[in-house]
C-alpha positions in Angstrom: 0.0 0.0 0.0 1.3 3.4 -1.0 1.0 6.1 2.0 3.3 9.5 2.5 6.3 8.4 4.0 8.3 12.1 3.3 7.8 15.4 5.4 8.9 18.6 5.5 12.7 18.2 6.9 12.5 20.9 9.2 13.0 21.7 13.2 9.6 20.9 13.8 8.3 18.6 10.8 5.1 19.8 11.5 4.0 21.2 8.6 4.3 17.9 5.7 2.3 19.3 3.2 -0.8 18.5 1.9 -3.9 18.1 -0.7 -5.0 22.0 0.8 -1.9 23.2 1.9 -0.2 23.7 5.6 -2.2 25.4 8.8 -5.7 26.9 8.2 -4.6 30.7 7.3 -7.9 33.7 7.8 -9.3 34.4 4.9 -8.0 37.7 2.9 -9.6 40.5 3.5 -12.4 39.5 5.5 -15.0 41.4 7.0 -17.8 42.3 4.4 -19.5 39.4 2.9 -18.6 38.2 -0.6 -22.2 39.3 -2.2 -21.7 43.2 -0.9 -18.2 43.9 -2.4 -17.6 44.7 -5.8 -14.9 44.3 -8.3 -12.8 41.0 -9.0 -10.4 41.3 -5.5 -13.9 41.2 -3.9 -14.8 37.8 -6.3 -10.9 36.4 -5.9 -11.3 36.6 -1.9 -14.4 34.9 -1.9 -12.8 31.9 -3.6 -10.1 32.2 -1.1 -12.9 31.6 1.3 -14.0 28.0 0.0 -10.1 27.0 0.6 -10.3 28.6 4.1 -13.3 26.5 4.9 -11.4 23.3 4.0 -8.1 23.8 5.4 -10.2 25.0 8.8 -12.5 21.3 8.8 -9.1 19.8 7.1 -7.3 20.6 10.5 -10.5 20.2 12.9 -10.5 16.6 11.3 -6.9 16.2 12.5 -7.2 17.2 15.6 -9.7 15.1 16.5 -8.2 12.3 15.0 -4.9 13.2 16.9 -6.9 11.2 20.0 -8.0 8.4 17.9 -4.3 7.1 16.8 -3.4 3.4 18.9 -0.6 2.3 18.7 2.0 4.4 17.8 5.5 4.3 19.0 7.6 7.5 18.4 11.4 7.3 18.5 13.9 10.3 19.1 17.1 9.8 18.2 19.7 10.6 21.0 23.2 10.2 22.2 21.3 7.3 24.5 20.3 5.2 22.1 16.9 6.3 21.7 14.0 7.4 24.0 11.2 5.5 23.0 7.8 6.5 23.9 4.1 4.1 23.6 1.1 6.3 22.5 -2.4 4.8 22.7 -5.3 6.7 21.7 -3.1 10.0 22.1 -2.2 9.3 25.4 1.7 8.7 26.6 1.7 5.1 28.2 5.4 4.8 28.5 8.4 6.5 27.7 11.9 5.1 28.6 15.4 4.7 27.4 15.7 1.3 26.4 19.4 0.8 25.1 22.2 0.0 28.4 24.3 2.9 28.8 27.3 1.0 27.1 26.5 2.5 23.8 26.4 5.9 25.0 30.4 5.2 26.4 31.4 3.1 23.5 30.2 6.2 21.4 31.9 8.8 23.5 34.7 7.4 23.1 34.7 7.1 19.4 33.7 10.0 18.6 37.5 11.5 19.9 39.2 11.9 16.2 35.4 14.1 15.4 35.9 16.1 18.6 39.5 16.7 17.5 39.4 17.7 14.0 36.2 19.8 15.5 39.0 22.0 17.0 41.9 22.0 14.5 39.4 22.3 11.5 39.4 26.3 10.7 43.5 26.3 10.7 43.8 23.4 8.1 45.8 24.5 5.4 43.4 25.1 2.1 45.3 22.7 -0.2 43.8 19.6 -0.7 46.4 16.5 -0.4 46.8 15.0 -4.4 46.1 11.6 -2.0 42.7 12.8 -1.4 41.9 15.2 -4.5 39.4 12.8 -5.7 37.7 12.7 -2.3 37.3 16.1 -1.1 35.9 19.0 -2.6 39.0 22.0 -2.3 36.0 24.5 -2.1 34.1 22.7 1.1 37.6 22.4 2.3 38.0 26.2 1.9 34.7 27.1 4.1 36.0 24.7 6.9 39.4 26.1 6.9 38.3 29.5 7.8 40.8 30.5 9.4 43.9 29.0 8.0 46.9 28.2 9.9 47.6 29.6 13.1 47.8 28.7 17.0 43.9 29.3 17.7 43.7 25.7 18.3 46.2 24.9 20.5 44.7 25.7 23.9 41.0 24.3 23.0 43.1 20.7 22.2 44.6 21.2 25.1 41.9 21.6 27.1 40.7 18.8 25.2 44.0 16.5 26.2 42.9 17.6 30.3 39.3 16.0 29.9 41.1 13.0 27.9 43.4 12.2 30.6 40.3 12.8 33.3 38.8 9.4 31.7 42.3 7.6 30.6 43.0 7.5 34.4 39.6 6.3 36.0 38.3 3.8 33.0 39.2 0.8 34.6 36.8 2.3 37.4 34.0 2.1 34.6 33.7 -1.8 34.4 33.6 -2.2 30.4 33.7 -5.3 29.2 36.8 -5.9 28.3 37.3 -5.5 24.8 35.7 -2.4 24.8 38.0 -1.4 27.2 41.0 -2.2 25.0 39.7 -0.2 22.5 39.1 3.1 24.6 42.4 2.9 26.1 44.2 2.6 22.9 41.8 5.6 21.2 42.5 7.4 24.9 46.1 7.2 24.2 46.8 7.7 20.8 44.9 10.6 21.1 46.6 12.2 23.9 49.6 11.5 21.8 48.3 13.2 18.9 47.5 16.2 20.7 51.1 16.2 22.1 52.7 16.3 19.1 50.8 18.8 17.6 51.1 21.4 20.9 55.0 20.5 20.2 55.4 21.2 16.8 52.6 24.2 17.1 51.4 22.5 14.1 48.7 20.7 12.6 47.7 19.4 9.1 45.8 16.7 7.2 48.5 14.3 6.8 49.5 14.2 10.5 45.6 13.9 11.8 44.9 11.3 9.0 47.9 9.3 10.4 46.4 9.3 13.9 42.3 8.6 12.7 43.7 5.6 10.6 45.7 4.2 13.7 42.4 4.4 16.2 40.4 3.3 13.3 39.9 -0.6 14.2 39.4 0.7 17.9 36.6 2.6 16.4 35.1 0.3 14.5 35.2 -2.2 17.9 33.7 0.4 19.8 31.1 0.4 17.1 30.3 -3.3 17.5 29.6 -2.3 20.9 27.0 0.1 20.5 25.1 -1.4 17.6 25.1 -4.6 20.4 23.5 -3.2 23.3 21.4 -1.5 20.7 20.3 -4.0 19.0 19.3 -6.2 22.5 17.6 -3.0 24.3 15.3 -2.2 21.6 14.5 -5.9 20.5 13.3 -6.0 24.3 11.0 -3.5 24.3 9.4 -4.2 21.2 9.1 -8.0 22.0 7.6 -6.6 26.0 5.2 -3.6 23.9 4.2 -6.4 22.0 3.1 -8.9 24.2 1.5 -6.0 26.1 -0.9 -4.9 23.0 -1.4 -7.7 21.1 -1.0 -9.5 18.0 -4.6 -7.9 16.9 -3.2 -4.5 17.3 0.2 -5.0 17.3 -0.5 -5.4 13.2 -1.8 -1.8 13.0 0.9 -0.3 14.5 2.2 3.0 13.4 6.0 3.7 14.1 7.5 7.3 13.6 11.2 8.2 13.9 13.0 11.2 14.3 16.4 11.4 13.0 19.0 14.0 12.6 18.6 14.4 8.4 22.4 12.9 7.8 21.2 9.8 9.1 17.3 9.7 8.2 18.1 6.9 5.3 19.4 4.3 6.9 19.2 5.0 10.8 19.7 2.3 13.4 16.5 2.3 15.6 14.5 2.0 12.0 16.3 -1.1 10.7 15.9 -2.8 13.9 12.3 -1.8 14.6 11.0 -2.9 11.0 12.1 -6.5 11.7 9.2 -6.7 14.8 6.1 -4.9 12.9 3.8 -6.9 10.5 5.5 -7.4 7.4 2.9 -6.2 5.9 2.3 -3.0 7.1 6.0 -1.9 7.8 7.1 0.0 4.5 3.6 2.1 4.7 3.5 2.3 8.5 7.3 2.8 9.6 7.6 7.0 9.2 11.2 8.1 9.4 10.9 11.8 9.8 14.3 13.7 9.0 14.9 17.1 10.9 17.6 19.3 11.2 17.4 18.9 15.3 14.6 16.7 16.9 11.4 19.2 18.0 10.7 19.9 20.9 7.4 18.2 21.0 7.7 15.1 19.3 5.2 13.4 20.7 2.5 15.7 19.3 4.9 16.4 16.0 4.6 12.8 15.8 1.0 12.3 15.9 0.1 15.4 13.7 1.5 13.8 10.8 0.2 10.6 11.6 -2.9 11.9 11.8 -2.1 13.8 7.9 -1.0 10.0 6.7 -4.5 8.6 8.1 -6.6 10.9 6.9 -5.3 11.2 3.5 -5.0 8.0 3.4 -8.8 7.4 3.4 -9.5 10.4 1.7 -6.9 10.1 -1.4 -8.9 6.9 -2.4 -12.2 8.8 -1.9 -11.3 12.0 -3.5 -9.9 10.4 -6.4 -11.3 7.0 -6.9 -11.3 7.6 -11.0 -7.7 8.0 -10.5 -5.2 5.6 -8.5 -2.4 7.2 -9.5 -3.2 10.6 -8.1 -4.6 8.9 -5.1 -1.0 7.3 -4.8 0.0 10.9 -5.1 -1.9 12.4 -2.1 -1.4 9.0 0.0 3.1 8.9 -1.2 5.6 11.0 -1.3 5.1 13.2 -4.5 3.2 16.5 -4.5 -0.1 16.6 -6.5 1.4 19.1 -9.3 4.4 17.4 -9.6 3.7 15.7 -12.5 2.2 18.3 -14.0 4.7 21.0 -13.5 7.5 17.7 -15.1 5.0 17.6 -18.2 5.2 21.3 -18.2 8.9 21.6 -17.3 9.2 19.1 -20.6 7.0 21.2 -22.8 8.6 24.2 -22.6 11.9 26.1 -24.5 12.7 28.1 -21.0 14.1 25.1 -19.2 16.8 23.2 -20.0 
């Protein structure tokens, strides 16, 4: 079954768009009725009112649908793992961090050669290395290096190496298992090091930071195994315990939406594992990845709202246009109504290329 699985990738995702548009808007103008104004701004306005009138019982529909929508599980993607929160009939039954706090160290930890090239970024020199010139783009290269070379860095990476050596002395206090130990030490270390030969040289450069990323790299990568581990255990509990607590019967009409940081909205981590406990069935139409550029503040009602849009137009999109499917795929997918018009168009016409 098609359905709209793409929103608007913004802060809030709030406003996916629509057969009639985004929130209901006043009507231009308003004040004297339609019939007692003269002149064709008086006649345009009064068609602006039959739009006003549906976007107003458009969203009235919504809302009220809002505290229809069982089950839904929203996801926001975090440093934790995920906080994962059960919605039934627009009411919050649970919300919890399911994923053991070992992926939130194993990441920390990896994410040292990010936090260090963070720092020494804007005082790269602007030449790209002929070993990477198929690779990186000189002029992205040129925005990151601001700053060019110079000694701006060195005190930030130093106060860097102080918080390094704060958890290089007491990780054997924090009781990892003991490969992923291994592999924050030697990232702990090599890092420090890096930092030290940098501060001594007052100099830093591409070469010399690739040389240190490639030597953690294997570290990282174990590190990685860690996370997606405890990730992959802590979420296949809850969705086997949600499950059991629902029921097959509505278990299979589950909706699942998941907010994720737009770099990662294609393939994210919480959505590949989720998928493989809805009904097969209904996962590619019911399993909403929503892409922002920083999860809203509300996700739990950001969440529902566009559930509520993928319901209703859903229903709708096969009523509206029942002489034509593959419109109603239109409204119910990912592709706006005029899209293939303005393609035909586009196609038709000298002016674009």
């Amino acid at each position: 079954m098609v359905t709209r699985r793409t929103f608007l990738g913004t802060a809030t995702a709030a406003g996916a768009t629509t057969l009639f548009g985004g929130d209901v808007l006043p009507v231009a103008r308003a004040g004297t009725p339609p019939s007692d104004m003269a002149g064709p701004s008086a006649a345009r306005d009064a068609i602006r009112a039959v739009n006003a009138d549906t976007r107003r019982n458009y969203a009235a529909l919504k809302a009220d649908l809002v505290n229809h929508l069982s089950p839904v599980i929203v996801v926001q993607n975090d440093h934790r793992g995920g906080l994962y929160s059960l919605v039934s009939n627009g009411r919050t039954l649970e919300s919890l961090h399911p994923v053991d706090e070992i992926f939130e160290l194993a990441k920390s930890i990896a994410h040292l050669p990010l936090g260090i090239f963070t720092i020494i970024a804007p005082y790269l020199p602007k030449q790209v290395p002929v070993s990477q010139s198929a690779r990186i783009d000189p002029h992205d290269l040129d925005m990151v290096a601001s700053k060019g070379p110079g000694d701006g860095w060195i005190q930030p990476l130093q106060d860097a190496s102080a918080t390094i050596n704060t958890a290089r002395r007491q990780l054997d206090e924090a009781k990892l298992p003991d490969g992923l130990q291994r592999s924050c030490a030697d990232i702990l270390d090599r890092s420090r090091e890096f930092i030290a030969d940098a501060t001594r040289r007052h100099s830093v450069d591409m070469k010399s930071f690739e040389d240190y990323s490639g030597s953690v790299y294997p570290n990282v990568r174990t590190n990685m195994y860690w996370a997606s581990k405890v990730q992959l255990e802590g979420v296949a509990d809850i969705m086997t315990r949600w499950r059991e607590h629902l029921g097959e019967a509505a278990w299979k009409g589950l909706y699942v939406v998941v907010f994720t940081i737009w770099t990662t909205s294609t393939l994210n981590q919480n959505s590949i594992i989720i998928k493989r406990f809805m009904d097969p069935a209904q996962a590619d139409s019911h399993l909403i990845d929503i892409s922002t550029a920083e999860i809203p503040s509300e996700p739990i009602l950001v969440a529902l709202d566009n559930i509520a849009r993928i319901v209703q137009d859903n229903i709708a999109a096969e009523m509206i246009f029942c002489t034509d499917t593959k419109l109603a795929d239109a409204l119910k997918g990912p592709e706006e109504l005029l899209s293939e018009e303005i393609l035909r168009l586009c196609r038709a016409s000298r002016r674009f290329p």
